[in-house]
N, C-alpha and C positions, 0 to 999 in steps of 0.2 A: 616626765609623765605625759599618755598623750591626750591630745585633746580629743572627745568626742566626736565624732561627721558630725552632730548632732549642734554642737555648738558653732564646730565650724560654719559648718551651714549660716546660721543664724549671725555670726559675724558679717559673712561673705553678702547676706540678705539686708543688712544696715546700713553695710559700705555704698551698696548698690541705690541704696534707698536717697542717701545723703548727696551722692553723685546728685541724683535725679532733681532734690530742691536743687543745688547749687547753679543747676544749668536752667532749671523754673526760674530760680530767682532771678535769672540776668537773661532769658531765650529771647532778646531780639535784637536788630540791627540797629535802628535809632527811633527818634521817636519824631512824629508831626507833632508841631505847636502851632495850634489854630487858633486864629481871630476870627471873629462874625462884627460884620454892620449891623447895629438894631435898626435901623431905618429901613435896611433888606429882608429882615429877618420881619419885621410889623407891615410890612404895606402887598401882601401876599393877602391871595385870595383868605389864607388861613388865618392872618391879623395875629394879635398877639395880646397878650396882659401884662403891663408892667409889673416888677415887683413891691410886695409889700412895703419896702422900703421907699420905694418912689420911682419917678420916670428916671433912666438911667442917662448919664452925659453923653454927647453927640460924640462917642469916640469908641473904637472900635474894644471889643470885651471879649475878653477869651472863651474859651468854646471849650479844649480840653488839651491837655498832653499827651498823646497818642503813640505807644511803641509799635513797633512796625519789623517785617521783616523785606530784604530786599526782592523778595520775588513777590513784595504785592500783599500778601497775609498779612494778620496779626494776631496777637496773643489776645485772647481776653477774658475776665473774673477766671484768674489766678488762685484766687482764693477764697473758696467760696462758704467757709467760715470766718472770713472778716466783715466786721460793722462798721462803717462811720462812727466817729469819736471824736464830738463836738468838742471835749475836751484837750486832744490832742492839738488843737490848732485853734483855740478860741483868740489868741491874741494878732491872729491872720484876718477874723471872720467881717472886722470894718469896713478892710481893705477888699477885700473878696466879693464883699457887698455892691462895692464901686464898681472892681474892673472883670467880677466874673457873675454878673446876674443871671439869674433865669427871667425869661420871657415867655414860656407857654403857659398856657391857661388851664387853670389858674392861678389868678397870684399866689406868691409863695416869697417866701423868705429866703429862697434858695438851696436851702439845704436838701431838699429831693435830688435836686441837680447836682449836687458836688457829691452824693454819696451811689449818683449814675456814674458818673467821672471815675470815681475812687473805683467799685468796685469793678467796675466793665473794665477801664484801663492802668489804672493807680496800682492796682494789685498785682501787676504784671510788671511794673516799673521798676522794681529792686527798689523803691524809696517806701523810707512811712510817712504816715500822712500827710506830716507838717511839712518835712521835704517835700512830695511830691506837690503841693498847693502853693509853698513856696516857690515852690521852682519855677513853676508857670508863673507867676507874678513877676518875677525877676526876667522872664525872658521878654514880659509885653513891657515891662520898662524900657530892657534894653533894645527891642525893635523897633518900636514909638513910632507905629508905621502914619496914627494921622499927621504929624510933624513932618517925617518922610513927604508922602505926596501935598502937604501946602507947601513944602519948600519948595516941588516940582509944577506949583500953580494949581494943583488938581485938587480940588475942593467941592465937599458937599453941595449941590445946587439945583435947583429942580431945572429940568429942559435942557443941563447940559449934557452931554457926551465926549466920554475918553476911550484913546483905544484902550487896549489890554496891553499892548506893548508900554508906551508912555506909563503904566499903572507897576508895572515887573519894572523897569529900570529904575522907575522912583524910587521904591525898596528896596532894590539891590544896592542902588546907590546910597544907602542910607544902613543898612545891614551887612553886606558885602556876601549874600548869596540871592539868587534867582528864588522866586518864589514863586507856588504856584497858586492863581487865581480861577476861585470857582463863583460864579455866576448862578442867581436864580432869577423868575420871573414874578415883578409887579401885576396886579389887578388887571392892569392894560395887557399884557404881555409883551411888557419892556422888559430887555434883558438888564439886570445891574450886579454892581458889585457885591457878593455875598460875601465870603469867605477868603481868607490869605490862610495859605500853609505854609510856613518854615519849616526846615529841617536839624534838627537838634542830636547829635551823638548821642550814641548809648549811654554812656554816665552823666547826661544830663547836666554837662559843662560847658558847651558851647554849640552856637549856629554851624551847620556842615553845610556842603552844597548834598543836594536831594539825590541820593542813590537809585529813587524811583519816584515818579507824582503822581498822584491819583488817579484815575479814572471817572468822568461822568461834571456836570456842573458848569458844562460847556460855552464859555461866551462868546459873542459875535465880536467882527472888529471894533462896535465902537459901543461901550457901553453906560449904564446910568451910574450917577453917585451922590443916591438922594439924599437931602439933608432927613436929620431926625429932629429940630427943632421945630414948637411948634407950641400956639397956644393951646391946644388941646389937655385939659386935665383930666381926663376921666382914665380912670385905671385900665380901659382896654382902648386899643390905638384902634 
């Protein structure tokens, strides 16, 4: 018996369709795993609010998991009927608390922040949710970049200055790929340590060397790495 054009059609238009998630679900080359300074990230002309939870530890906190493609692009909200789902990852949210604050104002609990993360990049990541937040945790375990630079001497200090080089060897040495250092500017317009990027393979299984580094965030050769300790208690730095 034959089959319809009519159905055919509509197989041929499913097949098509299923292609198209399969290669959404996984469309890009690797992903950035970003750490931010909150001492860089607070002493900007724009300042910052701790969160709810309190002043966060002098040690560098993740920013997001970021998929990438190698000519520079990236994918972003994937999916623009998924929510955050405090549920799916509630036995994550102490830890999450510690090593991936928010710092804009104002205070917050965090959760606006992880469910920017989630959908702008998480969605695009072929992981759900619990994977994808896990996953970032596990990788700022295994980079422990402030460990890294006191092993290398380099340590939070007011009026000191590192280059950029000594700052990359220290993590690579400690990671075993190059990373790239992006720089913003303090109240003074002192250039300092802002952000480290790793580069992480597509399945989200290991550190890779950087198929491409960012653009923008420029530092000079010698820059600051202010401490974030401080008697200060008031919820906004």
């Amino acid at each position: 018996m034959m089959k319809s054009p009519k159905s055919f059609l509509i197989k041929i238009i499913v097949v098509q369709c299923l292609l198209v998630l399969c290669v959404a679900a996984q469309d890009f080359d690797f992903f950035y795993f970003v750490q931010q300074w909150p001492a860089s990230y607070c002493d900007t002309r724009r300042s910052c609010c701790y969160p709810t939870t309190g002043k966060p530890d002098e040690d560098f906190s993740i920013h997001g998991l970021w998929p990438n493609y190698e000519n520079g692009k990236w994918p972003q909200n994937c999916d623009k009927e998924s929510s955050l789902d405090e549920s799916e990852f509630s036995d994550l949210i102490s830890t999450m608390e510690k090593n991936w604050p928010s710092l804009a104002c104002p205070s917050s609990d965090g959760l606006k922040f992880w469910s920017h993360e989630w959908l702008k990049h998480g969605t695009c990541s072929a992981l759900n949710q619990h994977a994808y937040f896990q996953t970032a945790l596990d990788f700022k375990t295994k980079s422990n970049l402030l460990q890294n630079l006191n092993n290398a001497g380099i340590k939070p200090r007011n009026g000191e200055h590192y280059s950029v080089e000594s700052i990359k060897n220290a993590i690579e040495e400690g990671v075993g790929h190059t990373p790239f250092i992006e720089c913003n500017v303090d109240s003074q317009g002192n250039h300092q340590l802002y952000q480290v990027y790793l580069c992480v393979d597509s399945s989200a299984a290991k550190f890779i060397d950087c198929p491409i580094f960012p653009h923008g965030g420029k530092c000079g050769s010698k820059i600051e790495f202010p401490p974030f300790s401080s008697n200060d208690d008031h919820a906004e730095f």
